[in-house]
N, C-alpha and C positions, 0 to 999 in steps of 0.2 A: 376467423376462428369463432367459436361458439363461444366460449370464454372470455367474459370480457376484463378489461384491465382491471375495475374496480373487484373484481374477484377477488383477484390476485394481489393485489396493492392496495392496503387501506392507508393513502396518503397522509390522514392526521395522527398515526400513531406513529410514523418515522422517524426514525431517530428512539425508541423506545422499544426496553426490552420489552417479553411475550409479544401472543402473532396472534391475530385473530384468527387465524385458519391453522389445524393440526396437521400435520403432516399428510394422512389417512385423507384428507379432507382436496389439500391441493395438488392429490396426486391421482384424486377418482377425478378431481377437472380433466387435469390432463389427460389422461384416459381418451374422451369424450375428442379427442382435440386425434386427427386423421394427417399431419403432415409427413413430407417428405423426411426421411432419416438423413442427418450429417452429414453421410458417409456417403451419400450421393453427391454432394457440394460438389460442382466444375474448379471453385476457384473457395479455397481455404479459409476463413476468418477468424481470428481471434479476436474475443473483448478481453481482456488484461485489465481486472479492477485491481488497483492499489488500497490496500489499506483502510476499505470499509466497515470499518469497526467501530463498536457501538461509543470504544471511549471516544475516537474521532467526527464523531456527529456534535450539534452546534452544543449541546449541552454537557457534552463527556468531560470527560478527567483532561484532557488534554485537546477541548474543542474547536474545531476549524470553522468559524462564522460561514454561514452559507451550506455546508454540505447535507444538510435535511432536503435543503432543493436542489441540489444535485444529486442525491439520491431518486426525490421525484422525476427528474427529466430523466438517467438515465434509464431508468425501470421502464419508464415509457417509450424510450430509445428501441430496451429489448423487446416490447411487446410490440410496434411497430412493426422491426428490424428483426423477427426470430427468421423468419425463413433465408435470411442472409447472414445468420451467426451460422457459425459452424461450431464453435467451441467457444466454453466460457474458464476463466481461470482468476482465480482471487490470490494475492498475497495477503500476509500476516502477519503483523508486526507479535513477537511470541517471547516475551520478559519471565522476569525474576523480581524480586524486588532488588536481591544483590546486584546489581549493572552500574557498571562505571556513570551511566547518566540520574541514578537516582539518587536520593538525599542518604540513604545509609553505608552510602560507601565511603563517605565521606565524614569527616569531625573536625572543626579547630582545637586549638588547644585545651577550650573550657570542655572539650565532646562534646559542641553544638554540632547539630548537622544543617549544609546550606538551606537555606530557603527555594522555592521551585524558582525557577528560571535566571540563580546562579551563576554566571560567567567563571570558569578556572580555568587556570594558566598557567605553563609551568612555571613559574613565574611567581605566582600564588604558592604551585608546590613547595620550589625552592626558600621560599620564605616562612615555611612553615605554617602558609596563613588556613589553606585547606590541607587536610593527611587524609591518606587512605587508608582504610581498616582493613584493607585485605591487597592480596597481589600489588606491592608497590611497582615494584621492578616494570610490573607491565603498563600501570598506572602512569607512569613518567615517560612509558616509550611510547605510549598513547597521547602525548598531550605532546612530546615532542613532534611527533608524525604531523598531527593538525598543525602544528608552528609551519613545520615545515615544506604541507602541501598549500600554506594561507589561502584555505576555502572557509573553513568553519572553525569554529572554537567549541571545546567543552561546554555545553549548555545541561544544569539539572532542570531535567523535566519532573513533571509531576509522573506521578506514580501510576501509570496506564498501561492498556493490555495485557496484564498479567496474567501469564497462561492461566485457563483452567477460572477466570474469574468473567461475570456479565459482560465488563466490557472490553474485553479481548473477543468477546462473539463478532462474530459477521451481521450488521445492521440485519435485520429478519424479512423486512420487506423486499431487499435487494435479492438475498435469500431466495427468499419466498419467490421470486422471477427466476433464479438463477437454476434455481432445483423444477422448477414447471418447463423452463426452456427442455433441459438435461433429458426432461421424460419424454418431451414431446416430440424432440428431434433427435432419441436416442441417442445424447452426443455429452462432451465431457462436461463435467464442472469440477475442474482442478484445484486445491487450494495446494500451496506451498509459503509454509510457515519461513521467518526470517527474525532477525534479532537475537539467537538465543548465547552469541557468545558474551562472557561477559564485562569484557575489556574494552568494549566498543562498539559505538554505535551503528546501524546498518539502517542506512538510510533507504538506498538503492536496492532492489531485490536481488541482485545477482553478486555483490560482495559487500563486504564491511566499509568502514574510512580507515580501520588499518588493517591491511592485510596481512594474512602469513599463509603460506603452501595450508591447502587444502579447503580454504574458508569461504570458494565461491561456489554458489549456487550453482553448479553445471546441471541437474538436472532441469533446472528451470530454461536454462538455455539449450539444452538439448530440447526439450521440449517445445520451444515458442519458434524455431529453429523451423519447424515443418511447416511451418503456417503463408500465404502468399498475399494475406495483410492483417495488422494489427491494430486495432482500434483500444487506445489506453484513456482509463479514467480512474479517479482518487482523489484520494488525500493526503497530503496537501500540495499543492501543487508547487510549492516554491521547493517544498523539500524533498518527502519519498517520492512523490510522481516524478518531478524532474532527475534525482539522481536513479531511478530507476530506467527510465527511457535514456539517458546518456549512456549509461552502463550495458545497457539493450542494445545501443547502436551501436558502440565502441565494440564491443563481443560479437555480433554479428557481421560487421564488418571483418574485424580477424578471423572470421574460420568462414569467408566466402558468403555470407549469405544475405541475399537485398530484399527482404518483404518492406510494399509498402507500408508506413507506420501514422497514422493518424492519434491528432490526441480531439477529445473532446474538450475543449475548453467549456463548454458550460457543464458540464459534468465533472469540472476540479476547482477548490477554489483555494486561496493562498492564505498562510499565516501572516507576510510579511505585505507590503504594497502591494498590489497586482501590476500594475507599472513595472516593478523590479523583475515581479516573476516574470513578465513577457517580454523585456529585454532577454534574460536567457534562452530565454525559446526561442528568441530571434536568431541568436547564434548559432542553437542546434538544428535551426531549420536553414542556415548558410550552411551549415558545415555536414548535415546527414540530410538535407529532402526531407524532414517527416512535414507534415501536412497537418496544421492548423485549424479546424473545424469549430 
């Protein structure tokens, strides 16, 4: 290509809002840029970023150590890799402050509200020790549900992605690749928002952790659904990466469909041990084939 990376990606300002380059600016590059269109691709690709979002960069509201430099490799992934992407597609974590995960939904008795990263339980409920200031009813079938699938517990996060604010954007460098590919290969760059119910967390792009009739993301799986491989990266990887690629594999398995599914691992990194998070991946690589990279 005539354009080169450093164009398009100013490495030392990742992870921070504003862009060195205007829209107007990164899209006369592409211009200049002669590739083949998408729509010619023999064989399908999806990149599937998770949760690229500027609160989830190392210094955000709710920061994943590491992901400024998985931001850098996979940017360089695309710019390598464009003539083998065929489509690119972003989820988006898309809050309220009101959400059962944050500090105002909550009060003790004095009308404190918890502190971030909080553990309640019904258990806490039933003791009166956390209350909820708004929908109890759903409040309690939500902390019951978690007892009862014992994966996760109610955790108050800090106060991140909130539609409509800086760090609910899409990191801008990532951006900034993802919208030059889009022009260059006349080809998609999907975003599909997540999160916005507010009795529950939605980790995974495709449903909640508690579900009710109508609360999954079918268009996102109709969508990812055409594709005949999938290459996924995000943040974080112990949490929305991994319950999104289960939920990816479990739904495409039920309605027939086998794309090969690759993760980047140096393009995810974890909140919790990375040890822990690759034990899990171990299992969903026993249990669905996806591929390790």
């Amino acid at each position: 290509m005539k354009t080169q990376f450093e164009q398009i990606v100013d490495v030392q300002t990742i992870g921070k809002a504003g862009n060195h380059l205007s829209s107007a600016e990164l899209f006369a590059l592409a211009a200049t840029e002669k590739l083949p269109p998408a729509s010619e691709d023999a064989e399908k690709t999806l990149l599937l970023a998770v949760d690229l979002q500027l609160d989830f960069m190392d210094d955000g509201a709710l920061g994943v150590k590491g992901a400024k430099k998985d931001i850098e490799r996979l940017t360089r992934f695309m710019y390598d890799n464009i003539e083998k992407i065929s489509a690119v597609a972003a989820t988006c974590d898309c809050h309220s402050p009101m959400q059962i995960f944050h500090a105002c939904w909550w009060q003790d008795e004095n009308g404190n509200e918890p502190e971030p990263f909080t553990i309640i339980t019904k258990k806490d409920l039933n003791a009166g020790r956390w209350m909820p200031r708004t929908m109890p009813e759903k409040s309690a079938e939500y902390l019951e549900a978690l007892e009862k699938q014992g994966k996760k517990q109610l955790c108050i996060w800090p106060y991140h992605c909130l539609e409509a604010s800086v760090g609910g954007a899409l990191e801008p460098q990532f951006s900034n690749m993802a919208n030059f590919f889009s022009a260059v290969r006349r080809a998609d760059f999907r975003k599909f928002g997540k999160g916005r119910i507010p009795y529950s967390e939605f980790y995974g792009a495709l449903r909640p952790e508690y579900c009710e009739p109508g609360t999954d993301n079918t268009e996102l799986l109709e969508y990812v659904s055409h594709f005949n491989k999938i290459i996924i990266v995000g943040e974080a990887m112990d949490y929305c990466v991994y319950e999104t690629i289960s939920q990816l594999c479990e739904e495409l398995q039920r309605i027939g469909r086998d794309p090969q599914i690759f993760v980047l691992t140096g393009c995810t990194s974890s909140i919790g041990p990375r040890e822990e998070a690759e034990k899990q991946y171990a299992e969903l690589t026993k249990r669905y084939g996806i591929t390790m990279l």
